[in-house]
C-alpha positions in Angstrom: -8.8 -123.4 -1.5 -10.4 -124.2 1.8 -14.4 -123.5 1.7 -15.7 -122.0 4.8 -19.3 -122.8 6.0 -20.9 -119.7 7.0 -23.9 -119.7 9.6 -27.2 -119.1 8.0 -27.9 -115.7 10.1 -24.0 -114.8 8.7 -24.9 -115.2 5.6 -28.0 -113.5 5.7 -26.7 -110.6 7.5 -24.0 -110.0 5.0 -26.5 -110.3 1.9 -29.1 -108.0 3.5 -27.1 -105.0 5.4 -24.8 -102.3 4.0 -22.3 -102.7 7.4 -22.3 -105.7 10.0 -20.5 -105.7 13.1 -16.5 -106.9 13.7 -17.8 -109.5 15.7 -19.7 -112.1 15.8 -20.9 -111.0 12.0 -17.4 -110.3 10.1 -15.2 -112.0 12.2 -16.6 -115.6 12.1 -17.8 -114.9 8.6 -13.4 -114.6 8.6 -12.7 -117.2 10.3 -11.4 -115.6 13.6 -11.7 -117.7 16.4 -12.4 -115.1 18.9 -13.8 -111.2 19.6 -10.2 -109.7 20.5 -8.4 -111.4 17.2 -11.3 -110.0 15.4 -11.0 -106.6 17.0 -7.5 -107.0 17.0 -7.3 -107.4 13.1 -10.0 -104.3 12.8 -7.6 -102.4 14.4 -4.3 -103.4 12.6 -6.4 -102.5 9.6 -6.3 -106.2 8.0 -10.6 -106.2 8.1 -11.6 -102.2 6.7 -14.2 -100.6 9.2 -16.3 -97.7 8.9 -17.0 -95.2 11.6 -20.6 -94.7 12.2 -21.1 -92.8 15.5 -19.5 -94.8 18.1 -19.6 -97.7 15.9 -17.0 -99.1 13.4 -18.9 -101.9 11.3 -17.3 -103.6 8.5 -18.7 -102.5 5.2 -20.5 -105.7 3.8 -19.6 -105.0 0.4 -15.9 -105.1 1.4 -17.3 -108.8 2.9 -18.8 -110.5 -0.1 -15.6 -109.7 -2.3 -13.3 -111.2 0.2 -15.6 -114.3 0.6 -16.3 -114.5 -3.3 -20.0 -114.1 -2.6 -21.1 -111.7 -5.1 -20.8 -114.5 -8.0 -17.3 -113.7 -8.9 -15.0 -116.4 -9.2 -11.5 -116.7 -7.2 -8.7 -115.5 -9.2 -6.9 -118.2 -11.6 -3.3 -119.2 -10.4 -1.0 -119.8 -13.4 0.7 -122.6 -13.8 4.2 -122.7 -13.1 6.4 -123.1 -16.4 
């Protein structure tokens, strides 16, 4: 499994706030590479958004599962028999 290095403020954001924006917040946190692909994925509903007002943030809770940041360890894989 490939460990991705999450900027500081990313990390901070995500740990402190109930909903973060698509981008820059959850989609670099993701690994999108730019704002549409981020919004694109929001849209196709691959990264869950809330609607707030005009707003759609992604839930942060939703965030630190995906990322394994709430102390939880990644699933096991079996080994083949």
């Amino acid at each position: 499994m490939r460990k991705i290095q999450l900027d500081p403020d990313i990390l901070t954001a995500i740990n402190t706030q109930m909903v973060v924006p698509i981008w820059p917040v959850a989609g670099k946190a993701l690994g999108y590479g730019t704002r549409s692909a981020a919004y694109a994925a929001a849209k196709l509903g691959h990264i869950p958004t809330v609607q707030l007002g005009h707003r759609r943030p992604v839930p942060t809770a939703w965030l630190r599962k995906v990322l394994y940041l709430d102390n939880d360890p990644p699933p096991r894989r079996r080994p083949r028999t």
